[in-house]
C-alpha positions as CSV (number, residue, x, y, z in Angstrom):
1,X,-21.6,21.7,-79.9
2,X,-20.9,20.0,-76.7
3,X,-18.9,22.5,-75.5
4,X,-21.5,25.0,-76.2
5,X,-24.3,22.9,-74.5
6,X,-22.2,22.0,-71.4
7,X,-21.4,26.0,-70.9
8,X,-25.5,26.7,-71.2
9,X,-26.0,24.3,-68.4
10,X,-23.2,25.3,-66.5
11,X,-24.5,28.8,-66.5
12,X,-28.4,28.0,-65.9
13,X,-29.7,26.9,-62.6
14,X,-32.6,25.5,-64.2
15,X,-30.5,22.8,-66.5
16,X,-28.4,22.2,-63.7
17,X,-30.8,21.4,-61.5
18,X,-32.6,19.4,-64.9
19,X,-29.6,17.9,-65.7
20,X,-28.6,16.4,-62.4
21,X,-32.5,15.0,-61.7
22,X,-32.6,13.7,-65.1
23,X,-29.2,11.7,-64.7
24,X,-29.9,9.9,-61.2
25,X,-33.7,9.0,-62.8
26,X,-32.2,7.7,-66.0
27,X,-30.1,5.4,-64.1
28,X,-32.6,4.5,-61.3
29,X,-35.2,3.5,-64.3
30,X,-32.6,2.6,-66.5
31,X,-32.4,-0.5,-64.1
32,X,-35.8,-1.2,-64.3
33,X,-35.5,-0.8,-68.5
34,X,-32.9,-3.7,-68.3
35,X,-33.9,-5.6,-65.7
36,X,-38.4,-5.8,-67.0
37,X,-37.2,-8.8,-69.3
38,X,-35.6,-10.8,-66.6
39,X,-39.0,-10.4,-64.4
40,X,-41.3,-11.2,-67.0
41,X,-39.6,-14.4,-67.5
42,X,-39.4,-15.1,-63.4
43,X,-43.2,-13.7,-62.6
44,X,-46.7,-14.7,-65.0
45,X,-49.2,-12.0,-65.5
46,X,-51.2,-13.1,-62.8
47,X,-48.5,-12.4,-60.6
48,X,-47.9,-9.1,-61.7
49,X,-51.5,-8.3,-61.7
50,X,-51.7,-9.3,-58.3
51,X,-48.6,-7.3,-57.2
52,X,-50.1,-4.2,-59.2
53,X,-53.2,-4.6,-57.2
54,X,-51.5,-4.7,-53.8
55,X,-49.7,-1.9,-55.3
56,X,-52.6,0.8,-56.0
57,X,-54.1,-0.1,-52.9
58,X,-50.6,1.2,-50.7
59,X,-50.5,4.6,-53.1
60,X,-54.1,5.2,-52.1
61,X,-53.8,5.2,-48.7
62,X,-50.3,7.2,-48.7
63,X,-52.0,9.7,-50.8
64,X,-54.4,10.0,-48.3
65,X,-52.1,10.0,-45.3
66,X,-50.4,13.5,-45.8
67,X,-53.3,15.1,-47.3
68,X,-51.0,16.4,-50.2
69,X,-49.1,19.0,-48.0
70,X,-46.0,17.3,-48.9
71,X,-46.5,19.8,-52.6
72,X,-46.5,22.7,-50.1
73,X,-43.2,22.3,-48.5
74,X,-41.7,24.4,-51.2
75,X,-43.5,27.5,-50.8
76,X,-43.6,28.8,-47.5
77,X,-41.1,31.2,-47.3
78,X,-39.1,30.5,-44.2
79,X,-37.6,27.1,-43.7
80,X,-38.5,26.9,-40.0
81,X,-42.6,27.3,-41.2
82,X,-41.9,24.5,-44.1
83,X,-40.6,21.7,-41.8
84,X,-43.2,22.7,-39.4
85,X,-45.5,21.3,-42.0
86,X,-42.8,18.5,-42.7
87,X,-43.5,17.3,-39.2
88,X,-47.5,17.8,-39.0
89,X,-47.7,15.9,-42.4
90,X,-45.7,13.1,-40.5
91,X,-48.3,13.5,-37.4
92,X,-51.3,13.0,-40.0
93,X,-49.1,9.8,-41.6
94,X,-48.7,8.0,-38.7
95,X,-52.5,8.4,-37.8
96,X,-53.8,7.4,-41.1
97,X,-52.1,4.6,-41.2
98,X,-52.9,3.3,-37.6
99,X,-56.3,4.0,-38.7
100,X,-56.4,2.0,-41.8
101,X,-54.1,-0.9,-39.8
102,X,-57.2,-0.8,-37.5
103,X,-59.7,-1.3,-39.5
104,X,-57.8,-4.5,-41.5
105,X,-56.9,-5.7,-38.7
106,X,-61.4,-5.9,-37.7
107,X,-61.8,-7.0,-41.5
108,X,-59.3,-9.8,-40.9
109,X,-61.3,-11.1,-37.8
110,X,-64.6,-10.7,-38.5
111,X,-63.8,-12.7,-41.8
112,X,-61.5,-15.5,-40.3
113,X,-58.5,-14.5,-42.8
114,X,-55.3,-16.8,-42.1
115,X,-51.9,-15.5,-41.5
116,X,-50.7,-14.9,-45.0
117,X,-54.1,-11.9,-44.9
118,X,-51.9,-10.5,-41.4
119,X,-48.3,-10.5,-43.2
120,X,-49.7,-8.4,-45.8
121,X,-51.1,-6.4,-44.1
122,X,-47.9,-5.6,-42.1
123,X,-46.5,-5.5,-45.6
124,X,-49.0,-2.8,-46.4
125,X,-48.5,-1.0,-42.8
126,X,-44.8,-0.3,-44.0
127,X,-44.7,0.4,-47.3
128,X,-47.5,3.3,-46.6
129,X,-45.6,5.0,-44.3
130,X,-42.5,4.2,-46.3
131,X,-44.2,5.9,-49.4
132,X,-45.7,8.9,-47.4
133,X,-42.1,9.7,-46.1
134,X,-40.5,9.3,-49.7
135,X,-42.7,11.8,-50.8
136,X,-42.5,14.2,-47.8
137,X,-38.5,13.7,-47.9
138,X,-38.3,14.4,-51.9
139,X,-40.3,17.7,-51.8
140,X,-38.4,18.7,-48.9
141,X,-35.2,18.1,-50.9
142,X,-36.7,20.2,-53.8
143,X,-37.8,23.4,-51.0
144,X,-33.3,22.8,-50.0
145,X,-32.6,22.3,-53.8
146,X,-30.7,19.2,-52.7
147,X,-31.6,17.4,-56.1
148,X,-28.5,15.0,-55.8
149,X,-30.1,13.7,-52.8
150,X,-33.3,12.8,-54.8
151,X,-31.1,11.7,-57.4
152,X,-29.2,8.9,-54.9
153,X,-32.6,8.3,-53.3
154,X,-34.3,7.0,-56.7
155,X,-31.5,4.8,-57.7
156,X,-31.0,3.0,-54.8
157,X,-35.0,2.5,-54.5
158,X,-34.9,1.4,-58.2
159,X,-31.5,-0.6,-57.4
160,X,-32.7,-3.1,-54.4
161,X,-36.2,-3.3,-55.7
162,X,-35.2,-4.2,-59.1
163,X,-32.0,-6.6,-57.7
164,X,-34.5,-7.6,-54.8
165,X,-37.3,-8.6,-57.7
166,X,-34.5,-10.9,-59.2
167,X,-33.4,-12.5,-56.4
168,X,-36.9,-13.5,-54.7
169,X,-38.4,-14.8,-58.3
170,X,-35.3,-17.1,-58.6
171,X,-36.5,-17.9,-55.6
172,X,-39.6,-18.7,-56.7
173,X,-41.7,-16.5,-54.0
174,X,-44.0,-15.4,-56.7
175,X,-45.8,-12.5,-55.8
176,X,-44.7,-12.5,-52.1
177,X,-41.4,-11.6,-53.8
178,X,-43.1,-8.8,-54.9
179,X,-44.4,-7.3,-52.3
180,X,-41.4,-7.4,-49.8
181,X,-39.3,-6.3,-52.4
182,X,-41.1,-3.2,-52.6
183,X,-41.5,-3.0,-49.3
184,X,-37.9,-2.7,-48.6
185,X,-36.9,-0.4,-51.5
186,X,-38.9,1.8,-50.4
187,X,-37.4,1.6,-46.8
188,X,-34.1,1.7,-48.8
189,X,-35.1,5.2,-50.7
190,X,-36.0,6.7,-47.5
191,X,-32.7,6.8,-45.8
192,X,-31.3,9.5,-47.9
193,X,-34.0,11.7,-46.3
194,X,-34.1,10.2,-42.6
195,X,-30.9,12.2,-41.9
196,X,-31.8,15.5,-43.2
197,X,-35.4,15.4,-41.1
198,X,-33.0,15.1,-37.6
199,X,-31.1,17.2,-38.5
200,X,-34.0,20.1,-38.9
201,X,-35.5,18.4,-36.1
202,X,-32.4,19.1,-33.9
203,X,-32.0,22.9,-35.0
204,X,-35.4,24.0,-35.5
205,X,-37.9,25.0,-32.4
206,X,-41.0,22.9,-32.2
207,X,-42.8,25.7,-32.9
208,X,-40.0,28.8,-34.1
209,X,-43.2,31.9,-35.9
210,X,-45.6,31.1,-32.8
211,X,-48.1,29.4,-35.4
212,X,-49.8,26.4,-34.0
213,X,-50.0,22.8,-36.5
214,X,-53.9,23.7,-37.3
215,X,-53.0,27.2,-38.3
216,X,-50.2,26.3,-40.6
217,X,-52.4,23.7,-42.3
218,X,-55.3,26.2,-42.5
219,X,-53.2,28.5,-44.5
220,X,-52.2,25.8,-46.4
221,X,-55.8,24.5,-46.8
222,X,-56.0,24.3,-50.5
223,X,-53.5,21.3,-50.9
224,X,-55.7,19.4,-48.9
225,X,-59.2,21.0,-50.3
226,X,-58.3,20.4,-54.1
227,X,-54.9,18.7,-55.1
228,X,-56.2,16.4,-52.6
229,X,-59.1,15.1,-53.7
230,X,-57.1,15.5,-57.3
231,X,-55.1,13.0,-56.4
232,X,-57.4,10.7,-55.1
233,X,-59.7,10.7,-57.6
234,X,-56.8,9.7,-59.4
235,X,-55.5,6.8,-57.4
236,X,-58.9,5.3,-56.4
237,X,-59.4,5.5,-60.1
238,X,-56.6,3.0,-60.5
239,X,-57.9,1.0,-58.1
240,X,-61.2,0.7,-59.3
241,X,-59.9,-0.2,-62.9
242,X,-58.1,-2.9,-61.5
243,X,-60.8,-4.1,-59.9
244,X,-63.2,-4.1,-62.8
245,X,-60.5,-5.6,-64.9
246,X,-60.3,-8.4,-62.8
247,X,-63.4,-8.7,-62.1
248,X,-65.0,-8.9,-66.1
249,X,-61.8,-10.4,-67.6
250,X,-58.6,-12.1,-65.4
251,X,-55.6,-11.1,-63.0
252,X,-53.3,-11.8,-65.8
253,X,-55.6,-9.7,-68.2
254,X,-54.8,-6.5,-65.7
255,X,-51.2,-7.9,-65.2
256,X,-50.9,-7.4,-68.9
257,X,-52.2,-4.0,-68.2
258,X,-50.1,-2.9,-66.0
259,X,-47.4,-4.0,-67.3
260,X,-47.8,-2.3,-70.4
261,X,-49.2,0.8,-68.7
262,X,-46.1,1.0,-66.5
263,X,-43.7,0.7,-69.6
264,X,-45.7,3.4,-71.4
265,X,-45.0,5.8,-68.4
266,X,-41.3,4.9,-68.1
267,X,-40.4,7.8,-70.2
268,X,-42.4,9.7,-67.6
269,X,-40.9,8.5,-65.0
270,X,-37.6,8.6,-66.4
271,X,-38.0,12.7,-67.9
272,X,-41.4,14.1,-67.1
273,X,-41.1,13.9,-63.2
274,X,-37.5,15.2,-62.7
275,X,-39.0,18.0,-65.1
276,X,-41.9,18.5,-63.1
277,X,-39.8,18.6,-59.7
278,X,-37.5,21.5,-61.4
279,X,-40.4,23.0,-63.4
280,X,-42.4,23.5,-60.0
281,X,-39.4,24.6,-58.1
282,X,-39.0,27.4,-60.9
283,X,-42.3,28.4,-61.6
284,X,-42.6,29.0,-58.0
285,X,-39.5,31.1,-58.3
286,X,-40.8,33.1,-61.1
287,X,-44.3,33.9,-59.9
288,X,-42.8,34.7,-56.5
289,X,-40.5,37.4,-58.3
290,X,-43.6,38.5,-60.6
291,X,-42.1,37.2,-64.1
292,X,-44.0,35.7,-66.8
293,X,-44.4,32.1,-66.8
294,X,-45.4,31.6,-70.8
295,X,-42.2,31.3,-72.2
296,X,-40.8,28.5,-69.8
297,X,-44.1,26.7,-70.2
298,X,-44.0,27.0,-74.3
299,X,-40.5,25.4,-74.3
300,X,-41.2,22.8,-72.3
301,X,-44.4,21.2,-74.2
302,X,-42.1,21.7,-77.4
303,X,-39.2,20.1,-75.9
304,X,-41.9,17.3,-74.6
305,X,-43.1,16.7,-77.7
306,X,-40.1,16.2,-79.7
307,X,-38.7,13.8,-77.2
308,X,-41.6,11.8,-77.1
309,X,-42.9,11.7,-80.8
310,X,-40.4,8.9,-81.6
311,X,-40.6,6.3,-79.3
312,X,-44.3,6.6,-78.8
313,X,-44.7,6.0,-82.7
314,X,-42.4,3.1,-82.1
315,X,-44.8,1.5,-79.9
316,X,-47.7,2.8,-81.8
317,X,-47.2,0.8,-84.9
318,X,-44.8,-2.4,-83.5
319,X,-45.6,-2.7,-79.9
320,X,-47.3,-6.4,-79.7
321,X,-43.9,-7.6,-81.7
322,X,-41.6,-5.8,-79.3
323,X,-43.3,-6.5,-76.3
324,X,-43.3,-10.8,-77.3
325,X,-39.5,-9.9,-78.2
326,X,-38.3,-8.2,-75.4
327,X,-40.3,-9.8,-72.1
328,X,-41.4,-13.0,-73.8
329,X,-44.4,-14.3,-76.0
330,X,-46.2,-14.3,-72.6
331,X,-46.6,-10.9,-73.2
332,X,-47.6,-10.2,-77.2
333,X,-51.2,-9.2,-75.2
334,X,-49.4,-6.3,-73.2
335,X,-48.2,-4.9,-76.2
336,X,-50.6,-5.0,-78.8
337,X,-52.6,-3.0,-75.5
338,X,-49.7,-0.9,-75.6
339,X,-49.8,-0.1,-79.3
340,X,-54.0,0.9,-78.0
341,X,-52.8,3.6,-75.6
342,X,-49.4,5.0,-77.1
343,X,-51.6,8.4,-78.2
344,X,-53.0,8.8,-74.6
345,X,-50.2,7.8,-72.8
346,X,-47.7,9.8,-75.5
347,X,-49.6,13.0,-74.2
348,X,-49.7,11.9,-70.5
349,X,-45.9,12.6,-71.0
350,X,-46.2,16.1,-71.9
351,X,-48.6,17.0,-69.4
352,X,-47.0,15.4,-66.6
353,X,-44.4,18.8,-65.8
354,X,-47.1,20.9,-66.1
355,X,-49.7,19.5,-64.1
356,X,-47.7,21.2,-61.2
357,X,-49.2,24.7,-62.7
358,X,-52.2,25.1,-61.2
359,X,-50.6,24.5,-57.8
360,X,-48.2,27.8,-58.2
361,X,-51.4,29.9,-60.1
362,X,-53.8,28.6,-57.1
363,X,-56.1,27.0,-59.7
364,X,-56.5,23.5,-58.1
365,X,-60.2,23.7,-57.9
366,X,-60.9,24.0,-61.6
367,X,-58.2,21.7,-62.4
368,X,-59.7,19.0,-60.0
369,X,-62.8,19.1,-62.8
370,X,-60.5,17.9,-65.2
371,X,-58.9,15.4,-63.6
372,X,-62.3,14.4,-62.3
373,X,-63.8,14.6,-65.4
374,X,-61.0,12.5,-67.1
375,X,-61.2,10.0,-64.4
376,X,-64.9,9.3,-64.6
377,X,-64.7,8.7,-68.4
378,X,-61.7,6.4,-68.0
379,X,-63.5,4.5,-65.0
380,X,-67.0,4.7,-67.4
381,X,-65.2,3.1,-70.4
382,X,-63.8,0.0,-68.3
383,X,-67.4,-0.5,-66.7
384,X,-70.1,0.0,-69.3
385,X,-68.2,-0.6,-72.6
386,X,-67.5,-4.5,-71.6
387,X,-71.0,-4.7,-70.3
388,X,-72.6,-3.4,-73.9
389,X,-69.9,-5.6,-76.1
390,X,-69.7,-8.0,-73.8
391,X,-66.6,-9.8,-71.2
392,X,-64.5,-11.8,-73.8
393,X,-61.4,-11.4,-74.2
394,X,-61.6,-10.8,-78.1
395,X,-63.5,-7.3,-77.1
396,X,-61.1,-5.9,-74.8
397,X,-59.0,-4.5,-77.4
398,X,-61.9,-2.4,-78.2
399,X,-62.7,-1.5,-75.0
400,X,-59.3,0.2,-74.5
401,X,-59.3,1.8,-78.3
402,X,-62.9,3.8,-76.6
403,X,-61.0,4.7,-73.7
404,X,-57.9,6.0,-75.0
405,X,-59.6,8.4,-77.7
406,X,-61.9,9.7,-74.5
407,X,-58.6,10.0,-72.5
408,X,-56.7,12.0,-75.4
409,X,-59.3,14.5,-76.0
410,X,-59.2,15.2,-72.2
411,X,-55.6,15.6,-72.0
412,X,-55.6,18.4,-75.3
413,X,-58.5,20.4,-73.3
414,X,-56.4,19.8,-70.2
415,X,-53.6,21.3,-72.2
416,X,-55.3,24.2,-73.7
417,X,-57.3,25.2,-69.7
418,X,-53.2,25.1,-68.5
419,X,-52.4,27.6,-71.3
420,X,-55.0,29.9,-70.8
421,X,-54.0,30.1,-67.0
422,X,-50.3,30.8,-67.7
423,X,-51.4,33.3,-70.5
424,X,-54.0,35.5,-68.1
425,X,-51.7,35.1,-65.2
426,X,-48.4,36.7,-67.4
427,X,-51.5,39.7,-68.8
428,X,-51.6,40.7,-65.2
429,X,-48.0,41.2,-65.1
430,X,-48.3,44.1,-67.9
């Protein structure tokens, strides 16, 4: 049986690309896995749910600083064209995040803020532009199907951030430990890509088809015009539930949160993005070379679901005694919200590949209404809910029971609008 399952990777590109991904992300979140009971126990909720904030608010403004074109370095179809659009991202990088610096920077002064307000905000400086390049570098790696290199780049991010994590809560740096520790991961992860970005900068013309920076991007206009504002709407999302959070309930209610949020995704993290990274790369392939997309996509949400149905029922009927088990009683609240939002989060999982779709099948528009739509009801839920049954603590478990049930009937209609796409798209092909 192994034999026979070794030879079938062996002899598809697609598993072997899968296979590799899916080995270095293991590891890289494997770390995290072992390592999330020895950080509970250094780091309170309130901690975390400080961190978590500082967090969101870097991944908002990195999303914003390449305007998504980092998804389109896979498609053009000469290299030369796709680093041009490597570099222009970089351009629009550095200028958001001057911008933003700016305007902390006038916050921090007209306020009076003291120096700890300035470190984080250097803090914050880096780990934007650290992010933004991650992200550039990785989809660059994917266009040059250099998956090892993603692979190395993960673990060691996962490796000092995690050992880094450790080292600064024995410490006792609290969340300052935190933030510089993900900080410099993130500084750590981008090395594997620094070297590959001089060396194209070396060999390639500054401008090799004759095609300005503003003409590139215009042909590329829809990354920034809909996944964009996808994305967004996503991360200011996050944002804004954190902020409500803490706002009608506590720091360590949100640290609780995201803590259970972030365990939830793991399996995403660990699977569904090193399938979404090969799943774009061959979908691309596929509708490039006019073949149907259906069957890859069927398998996939089949494979998904088996995979996931297991642990996710796991958590579903046990998760407030695994969670005091594993991280500490301090954290029995985390899991009995995890036990909430296993459904949602369960089909998060399978969606997670094939959220990458519309982006091949030029259907971002339409799929921004979803996300938009899902986001609004998520946001709706955390605002209005707690304001009709009121800001204790004893109704925030049905506060997140409301929200999860909105958020699973979004992600089936999500599913069955992805479908339809794939299905007309392959009817053209007849």
């Amino acid at each position: 049986m192994l034999k026979g399952l070794k030879k079938r990777i062996s002899s598809s590109d697609f598993l072997k690309s899968l296979a590799v991904l899916i080995t270095g992300t293991i590891i890289a979140q494997s770390i995290g896995y072992i390592v999330a009971p020895v950080i509970t126990r250094l780091y309170t909720p309130q901690e975390i749910g400080e961190f978590a904030f500082f967090q969101r608010i870097v991944i908002l403004i990195a999303t914003l600083a390449t305007a998504k074109y980092e998804l389109a370095l896979p498609l053009p179809k000469k290299d030369q064209q796709a680093f041009q659009l490597f570099r222009f991202s970089l351009k629009l990088t550095l200028i958001t995040t001057l911008l933003s610096t700016g305007a902390a920077l006038l916050y921090g002064f007209i306020n009076g803020c003291r120096n700890n307000f300035y470190l984080f905000i250097i803090a914050g400086v880096l780990s934007v532009f650290a992010v933004a390049f991650f992200n550039l570098g990785t989809n660059w790696a994917i266009r040059m199907k250099s998956f090892k290199r993603i692979s190395f780049s993960k673990m060691t991010n996962s490796l000092s951030q995690n050992g880094l994590r450790v080292l600064f809560g024995l410490l006792g740096w609290g969340y300052l430990g935190l933030v510089i520790s993900f900080v410099l991961s993130f500084i750590v992860g981008c090395t594997h890509f620094i070297a590959d970005f001089f060396k194209w900068k070396k060999a390639t013309p500054i401008n090799p088809e004759n095609t300005s920076d503003i003409e590139l991007a215009r042909k590329h206009k829809s990354f920034p015009l809909a996944s964009l504002p996808h994305a967004l709407t996503d991360t200011l999302r996050d944002v804004l539930v954190a902020v409500v959070i803490i706002d009608l309930f506590s720091e360590g209610v949100f640290g609780s949160f995201d803590h259970s949020y972030r365990m939830l995704r793991l399996p995403i993290m660990i699977i569904g993005v090193s399938m979404s990274q090969v799943f774009f790369n061959r979908v691309s392939e596929l509708k490039n070379q006019g073949q149907k997309i259906l069957p890859i996509f069927r398998k996939l949400v089949i494979t998904l679901s088996v995979i996931s149905i297991v642990p996710f029922s796991l958590i579903f009927f046990f998760g407030g005694d695994l969670f005091a088990f594993v991280f500490g009683e301090e954290w029995y609240q985390s899991g009995k919200l995890s036990e909430i939002m296993a459904p949602w989060l369960m089909l998060n999982f399978v969606l997670s590949p094939l959220s990458t779709i519309p982006l091949v099948l030029n259907k971002q528009g339409s799929f921004f209404l979803f996300g938009l739509t899902a986001s609004l009801l998520q946001l709706a839920g955390f605002i209005f809910i707690p304001c009709a049954l009121g800001h204790c603590e004893n109704e925030l478990f049905n506060v997140f029971r409301i929200v999860t049930w909105s958020q699973v009937l979004m992600s089936i209609l999500i599913l069955i609008y992805l479908f339809t796409i794939v299905r007309k798209h392959d009817d053209l092909l007849l």
